[in-house]
C-alpha positions in Angstrom: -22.1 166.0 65.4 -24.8 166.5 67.7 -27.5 164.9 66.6 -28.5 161.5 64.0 -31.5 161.9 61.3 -33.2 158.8 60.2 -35.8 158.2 57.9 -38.4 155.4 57.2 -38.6 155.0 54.0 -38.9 151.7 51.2 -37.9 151.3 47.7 -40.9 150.3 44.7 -41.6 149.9 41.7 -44.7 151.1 41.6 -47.8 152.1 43.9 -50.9 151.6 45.0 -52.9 153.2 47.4 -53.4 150.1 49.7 -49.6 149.4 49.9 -48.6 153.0 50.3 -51.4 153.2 53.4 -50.1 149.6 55.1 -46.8 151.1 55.2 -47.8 154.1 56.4 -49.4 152.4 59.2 -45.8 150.1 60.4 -44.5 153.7 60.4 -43.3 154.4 56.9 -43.1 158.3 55.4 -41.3 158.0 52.4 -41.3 155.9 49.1 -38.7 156.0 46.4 -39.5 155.1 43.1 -37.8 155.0 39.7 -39.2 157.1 37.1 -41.7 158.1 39.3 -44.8 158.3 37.3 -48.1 160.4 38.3 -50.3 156.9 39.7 -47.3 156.2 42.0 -47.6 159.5 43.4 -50.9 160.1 43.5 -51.2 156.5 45.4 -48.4 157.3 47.9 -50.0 160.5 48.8 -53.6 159.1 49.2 -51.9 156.2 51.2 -50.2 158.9 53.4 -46.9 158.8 52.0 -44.2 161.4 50.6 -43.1 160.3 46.6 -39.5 160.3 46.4 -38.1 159.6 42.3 -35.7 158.1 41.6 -33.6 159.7 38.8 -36.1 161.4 36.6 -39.3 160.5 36.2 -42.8 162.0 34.7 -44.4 163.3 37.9 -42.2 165.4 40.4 -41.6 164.0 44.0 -41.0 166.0 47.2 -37.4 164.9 46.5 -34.9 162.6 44.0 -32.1 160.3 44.8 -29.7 161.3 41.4 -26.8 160.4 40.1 -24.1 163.4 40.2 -25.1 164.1 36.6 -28.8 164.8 37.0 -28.2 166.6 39.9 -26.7 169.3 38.3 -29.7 169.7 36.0 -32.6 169.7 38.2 -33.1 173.5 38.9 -35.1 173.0 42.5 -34.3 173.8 46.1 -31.1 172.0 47.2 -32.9 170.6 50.1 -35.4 168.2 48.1 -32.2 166.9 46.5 -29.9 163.5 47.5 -26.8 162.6 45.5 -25.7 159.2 45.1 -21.9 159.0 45.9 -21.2 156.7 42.5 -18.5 157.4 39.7 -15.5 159.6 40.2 -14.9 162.0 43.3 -14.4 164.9 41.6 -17.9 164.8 40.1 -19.8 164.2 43.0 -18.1 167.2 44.9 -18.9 169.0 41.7 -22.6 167.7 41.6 -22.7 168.6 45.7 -21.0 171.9 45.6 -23.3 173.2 42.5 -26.5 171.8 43.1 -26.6 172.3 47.0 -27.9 169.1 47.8 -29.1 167.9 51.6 -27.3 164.5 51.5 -24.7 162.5 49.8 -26.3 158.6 49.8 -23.6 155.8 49.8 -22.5 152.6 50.5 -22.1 151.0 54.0 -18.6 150.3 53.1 -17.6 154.1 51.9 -18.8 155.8 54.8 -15.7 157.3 56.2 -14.5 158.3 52.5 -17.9 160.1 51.6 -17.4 161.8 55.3 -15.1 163.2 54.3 -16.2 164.4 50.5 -19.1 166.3 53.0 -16.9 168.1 55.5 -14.5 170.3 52.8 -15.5 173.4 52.2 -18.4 174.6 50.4 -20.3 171.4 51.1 -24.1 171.4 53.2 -24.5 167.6 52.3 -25.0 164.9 55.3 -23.5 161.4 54.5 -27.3 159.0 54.3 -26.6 155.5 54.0 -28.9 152.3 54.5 -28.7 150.2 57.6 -30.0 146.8 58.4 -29.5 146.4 61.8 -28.4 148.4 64.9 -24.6 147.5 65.0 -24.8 148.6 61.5 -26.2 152.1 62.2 -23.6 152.8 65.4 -21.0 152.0 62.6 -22.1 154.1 60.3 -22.3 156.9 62.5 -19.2 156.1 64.1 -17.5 156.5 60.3 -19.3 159.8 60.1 -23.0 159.2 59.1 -25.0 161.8 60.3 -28.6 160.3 58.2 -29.7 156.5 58.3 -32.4 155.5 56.0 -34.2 152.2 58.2 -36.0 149.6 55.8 -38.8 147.8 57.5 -37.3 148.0 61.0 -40.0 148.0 64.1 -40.7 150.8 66.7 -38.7 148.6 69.5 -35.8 148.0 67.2 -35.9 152.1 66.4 -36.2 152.1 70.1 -33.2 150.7 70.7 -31.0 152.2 68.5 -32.0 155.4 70.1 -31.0 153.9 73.3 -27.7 152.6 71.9 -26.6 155.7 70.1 -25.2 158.3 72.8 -26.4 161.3 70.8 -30.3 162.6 70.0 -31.8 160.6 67.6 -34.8 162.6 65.4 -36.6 161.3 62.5 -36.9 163.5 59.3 -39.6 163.5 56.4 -38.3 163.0 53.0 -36.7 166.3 53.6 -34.4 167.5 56.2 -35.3 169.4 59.4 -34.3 172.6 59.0 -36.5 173.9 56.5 -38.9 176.4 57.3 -42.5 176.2 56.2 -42.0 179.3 54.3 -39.6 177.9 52.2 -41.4 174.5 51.6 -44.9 176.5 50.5 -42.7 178.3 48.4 -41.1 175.5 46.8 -43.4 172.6 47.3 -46.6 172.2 44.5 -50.0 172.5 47.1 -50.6 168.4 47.6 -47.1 167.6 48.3 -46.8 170.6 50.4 -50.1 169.2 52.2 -48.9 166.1 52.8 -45.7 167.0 54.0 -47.5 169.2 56.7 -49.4 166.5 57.4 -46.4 164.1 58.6 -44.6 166.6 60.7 -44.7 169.1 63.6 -43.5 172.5 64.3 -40.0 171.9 64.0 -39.9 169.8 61.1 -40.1 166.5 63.0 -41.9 163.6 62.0 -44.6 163.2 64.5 -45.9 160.2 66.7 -48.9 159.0 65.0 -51.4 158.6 67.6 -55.6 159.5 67.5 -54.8 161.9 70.6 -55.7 165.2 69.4 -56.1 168.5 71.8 -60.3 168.8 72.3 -60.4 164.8 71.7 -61.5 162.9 75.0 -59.1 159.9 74.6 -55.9 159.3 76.9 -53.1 161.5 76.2 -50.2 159.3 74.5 -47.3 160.6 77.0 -46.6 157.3 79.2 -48.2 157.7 83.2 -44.8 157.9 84.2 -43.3 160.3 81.5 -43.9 164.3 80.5 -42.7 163.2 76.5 -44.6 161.2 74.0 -41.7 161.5 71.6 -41.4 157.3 71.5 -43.7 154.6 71.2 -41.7 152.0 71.8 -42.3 149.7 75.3 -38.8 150.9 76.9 -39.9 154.8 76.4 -43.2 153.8 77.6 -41.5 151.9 80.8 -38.7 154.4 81.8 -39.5 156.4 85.0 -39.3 160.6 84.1 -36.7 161.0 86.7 -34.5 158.4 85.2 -34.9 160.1 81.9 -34.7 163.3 83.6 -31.1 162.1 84.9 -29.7 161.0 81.7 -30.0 164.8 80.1 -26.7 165.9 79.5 -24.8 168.8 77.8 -26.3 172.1 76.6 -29.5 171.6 78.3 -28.3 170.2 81.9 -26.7 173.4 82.2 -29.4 175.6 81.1 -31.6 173.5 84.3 -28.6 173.6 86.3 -28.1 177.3 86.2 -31.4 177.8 86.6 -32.1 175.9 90.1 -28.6 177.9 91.6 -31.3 181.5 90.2 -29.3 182.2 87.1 -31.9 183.2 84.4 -32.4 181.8 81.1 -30.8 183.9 78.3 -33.4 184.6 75.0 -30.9 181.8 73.3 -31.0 179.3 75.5 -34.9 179.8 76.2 -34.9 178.9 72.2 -32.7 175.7 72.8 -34.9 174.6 75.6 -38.1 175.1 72.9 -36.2 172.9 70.9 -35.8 170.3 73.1 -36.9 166.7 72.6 -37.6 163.1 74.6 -35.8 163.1 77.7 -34.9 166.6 77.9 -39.0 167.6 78.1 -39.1 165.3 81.1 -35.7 167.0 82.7 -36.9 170.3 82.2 -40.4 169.5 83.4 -39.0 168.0 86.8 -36.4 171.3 86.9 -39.9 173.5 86.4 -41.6 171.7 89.1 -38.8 172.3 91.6 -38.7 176.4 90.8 -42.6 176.0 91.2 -42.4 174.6 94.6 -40.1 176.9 95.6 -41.8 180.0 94.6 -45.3 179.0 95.4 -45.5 175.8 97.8 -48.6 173.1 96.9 -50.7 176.3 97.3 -52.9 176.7 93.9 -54.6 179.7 92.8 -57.7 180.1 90.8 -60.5 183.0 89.8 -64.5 182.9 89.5 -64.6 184.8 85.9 -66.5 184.8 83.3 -65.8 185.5 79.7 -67.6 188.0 77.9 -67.5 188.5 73.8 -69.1 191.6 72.7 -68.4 191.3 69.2 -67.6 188.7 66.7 -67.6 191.3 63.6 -63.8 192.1 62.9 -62.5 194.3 59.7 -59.1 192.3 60.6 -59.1 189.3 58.7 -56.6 187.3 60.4 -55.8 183.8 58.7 -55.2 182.0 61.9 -58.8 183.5 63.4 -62.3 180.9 62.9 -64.0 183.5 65.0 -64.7 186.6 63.6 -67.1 187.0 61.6 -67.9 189.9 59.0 -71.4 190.9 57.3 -73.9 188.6 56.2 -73.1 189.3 52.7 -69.8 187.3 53.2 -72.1 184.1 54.2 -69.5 183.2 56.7 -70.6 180.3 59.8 -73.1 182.2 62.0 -74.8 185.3 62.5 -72.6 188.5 63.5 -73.4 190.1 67.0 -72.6 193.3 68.7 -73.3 193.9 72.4 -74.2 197.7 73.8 -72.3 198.5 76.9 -75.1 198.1 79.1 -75.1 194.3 77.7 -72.0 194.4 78.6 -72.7 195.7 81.9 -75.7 193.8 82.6 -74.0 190.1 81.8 -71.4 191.9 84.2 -73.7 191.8 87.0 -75.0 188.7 86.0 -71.8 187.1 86.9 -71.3 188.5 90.0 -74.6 187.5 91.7 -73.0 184.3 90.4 -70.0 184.9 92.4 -67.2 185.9 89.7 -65.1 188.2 91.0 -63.0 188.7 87.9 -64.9 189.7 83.7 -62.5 189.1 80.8 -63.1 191.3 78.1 -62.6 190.2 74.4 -63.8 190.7 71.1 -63.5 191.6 67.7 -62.0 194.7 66.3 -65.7 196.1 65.0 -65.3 198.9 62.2 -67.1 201.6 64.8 -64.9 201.1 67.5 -62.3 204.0 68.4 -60.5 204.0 72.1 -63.6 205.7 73.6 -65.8 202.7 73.8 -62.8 200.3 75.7 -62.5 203.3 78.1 -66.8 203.4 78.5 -66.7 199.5 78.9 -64.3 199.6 81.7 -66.1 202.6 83.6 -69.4 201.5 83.2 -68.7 198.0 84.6 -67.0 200.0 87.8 -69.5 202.3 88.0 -71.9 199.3 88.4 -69.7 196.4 90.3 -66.8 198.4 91.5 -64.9 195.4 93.1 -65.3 193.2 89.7 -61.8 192.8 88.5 -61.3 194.1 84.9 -59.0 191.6 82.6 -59.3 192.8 79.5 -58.2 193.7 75.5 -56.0 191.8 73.2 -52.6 193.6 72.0 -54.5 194.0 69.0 -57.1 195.8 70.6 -55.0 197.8 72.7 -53.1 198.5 69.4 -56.4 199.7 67.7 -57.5 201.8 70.7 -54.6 203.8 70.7 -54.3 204.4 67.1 -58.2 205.6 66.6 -57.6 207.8 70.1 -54.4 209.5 68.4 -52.2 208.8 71.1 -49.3 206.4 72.1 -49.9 202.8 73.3 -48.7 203.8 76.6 -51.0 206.4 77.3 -53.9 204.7 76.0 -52.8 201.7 78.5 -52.5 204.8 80.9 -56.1 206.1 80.2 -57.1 202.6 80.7 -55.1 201.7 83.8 -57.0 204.9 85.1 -60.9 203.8 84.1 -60.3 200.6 86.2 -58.7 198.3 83.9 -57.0 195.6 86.4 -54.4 193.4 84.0 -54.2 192.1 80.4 -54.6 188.8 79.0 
């Protein structure tokens, strides 16, 4: 076992939306309740928390705790569903073999025996038990536990069980990890989807809660001293990043080690070192900072450039894009805009008086462009500040140039290469 899930989560009855949002503020993500009606989940959503049923209930929940029983009767996505390890063995194996479930909850006494029930063959399930206090959990996980659910603990008490446990500690949502965001839109009804997107990050971690956002002007939550804001308790916050850094063993300290001797980085263990979390951020920031030094000194570059648009009219409609915009017809935010080359040119020269030295040269991918008007950009702006350094075209442009020209991307990056084009973005 590499690695410890935990989850902060508390038993009801019912809910409102004032309790569901007080507990979502001491940290809470979760809420189980029996026969989960539709109030109780609408309140734990508005209050910021994930509906969990108990058993079966009116309104669905991203997940249910069943008995072996219902488990085989649900008909969702084995990954919203957690077993109870109750009544005779053979069932539950039956209920976790057939119904695919995430985790097997039991007692803290049958740890070891439900371990075991998890690791023959044919079973995904992770043994989830409750724990009241630290020496608890390192039992639990010493008997096999690879999930803890904590009831009402504080950040400095889940502070230091992450201390005292000498494997990474992570903490889920209602559901595991693993699961990719395709797979929860797919299975997840839109609000519950929402809110689950709303608790977690990229990797399907819960995320600090803090009111630092990127574009917000308050103080970044990472500590002065650290590069991770994975932890919010005071020991994080007071541990040095090269004493963190120091800690990192296993996969990871040899990925940095091999690195500083000049061993590159294979494509997998670039992908573990994305993965990476809390101390390993700060060892692999202090590794970076010594390959830095050593291939560049203190010495730091920059470039006097200016950014030029000429479009924001795009027949690609890109979900992830709030720039482009199309006709005014579509009554999208603001008004559509193309420049002529000698705009172009002119905000070109423009800059230079101004002392850039370098244009970059973006835009949308407008319905009358072909490659011939990237190619005229470029030799106009040369034939009218021939030192200005050309940075230029996104892949998608480069794509679109090639394809309207009838010819390769690499002799369209040839042709542009040749009309002055210095380096792409």
């Amino acid at each position: 076992m590499t690695r410890v899930t935990f989850l902060r989560t508390r038993p009801a009855e019912s809910v409102h939306e004032l309790w569901a949002s007080t507990r979502r503020r001491e940290g809470t993500t979760s809420v189980e309740v029996v026969a989960l009606d539709l109030p109780s989940s609408a309140a734990a959503l508005s209050g910021g928390l994930l509906p969990v049923a108990v058993g079966r209930g009116v309104a669905d929940g991203i997940g249910w705790v069943v008995e072996p029983g219902e488990a085989l009767d649900m008909g969702v996505a084995g990954w919203r569903i957690t077993v109870i390890d109750t009544g005779e063995t053979e069932l539950v194996l039956d209920a976790l073999v057939r119904s695919k479930a995430a985790y097997l909850r039991t007692g803290r006494g049958r740890v070891a025996d439900a371990a075991r029930l998890c690791s023959l063959p044919g079973v995904d399930a992770t043994v989830s038990v409750f724990v009241d206090s630290i020496d608890d959990a390192l039992a639990a996980v010493a008997s096999g536990a690879g999930d803890l659910l904590l009831r009402g603990w504080s950040t400095d008490d889940v502070g230091g069980l992450r201390d005292a446990l000498d494997i990474l500690l992570i903490e889920r949502s209602a559901v595991p990890v693993d699961i990719t965001i395709d797979a929860a839109r797919e299975e997840l009804p839109p609000e519950l989807f929402k809110a689950y997107l709303d608790q977690i990050d990229g990797s399907g971690v819960v995320r600090p809660r803090t009111d630092w956002a990127a574009g917000r002007s308050t103080v970044p939550p990472a500590p002065p001293e650290r590069q991770s804001a994975a932890w919010p308790d005071a020991t994080w916050h007071g541990t040095k990043s090269e004493d963190a850094a120091a800690a990192v063993i296993g996969d990871v300290r040899g990925i940095l080690d091999r690195a500083l001797e000049g061993q590159r980085p294979s494509v997998a263990e670039i992908e573990r070192l994305f993965r990476s979390r809390g101390d390993e951020v700060d060892a692999i920031a202090r590794v970076a900072d010594r390959l830095r030094a050593r291939a560049n000194g203190d010495d730091v570059t920059f470039v006097v450039n200016r950014n030029i648009n000429y479009t924001n009219q795009c027949y690609f409609r890109c979900g992830f894009c709030a720039f482009s915009k199309g006709p005014r017809s579509l009554n999208l935010r603001g008004d559509p805009y193309l420049m002529t080359v000698d705009e172009i040119v002119e905000r070109t020269v423009e800059a230079a008086e101004a002392g850039a030295t370098e244009v970059c040269l973006q835009g949308g991918i407008h319905p009358g462009f072909t490659g011939d008007f990237y190619v005229e950009v470029i030799e106009a702006i040369k034939r009218a500040v021939p030192d200005m350094h050309c940075h230029g075209f996104t892949p998608l442009e480069v794509w679109q140039g090639a394809e309207t020209s009838g010819v390769s991307v690499h002799d369209f990056l040839v042709r542009l290469r040749d009309a002055g084009l210095g380096t792409l973005p």
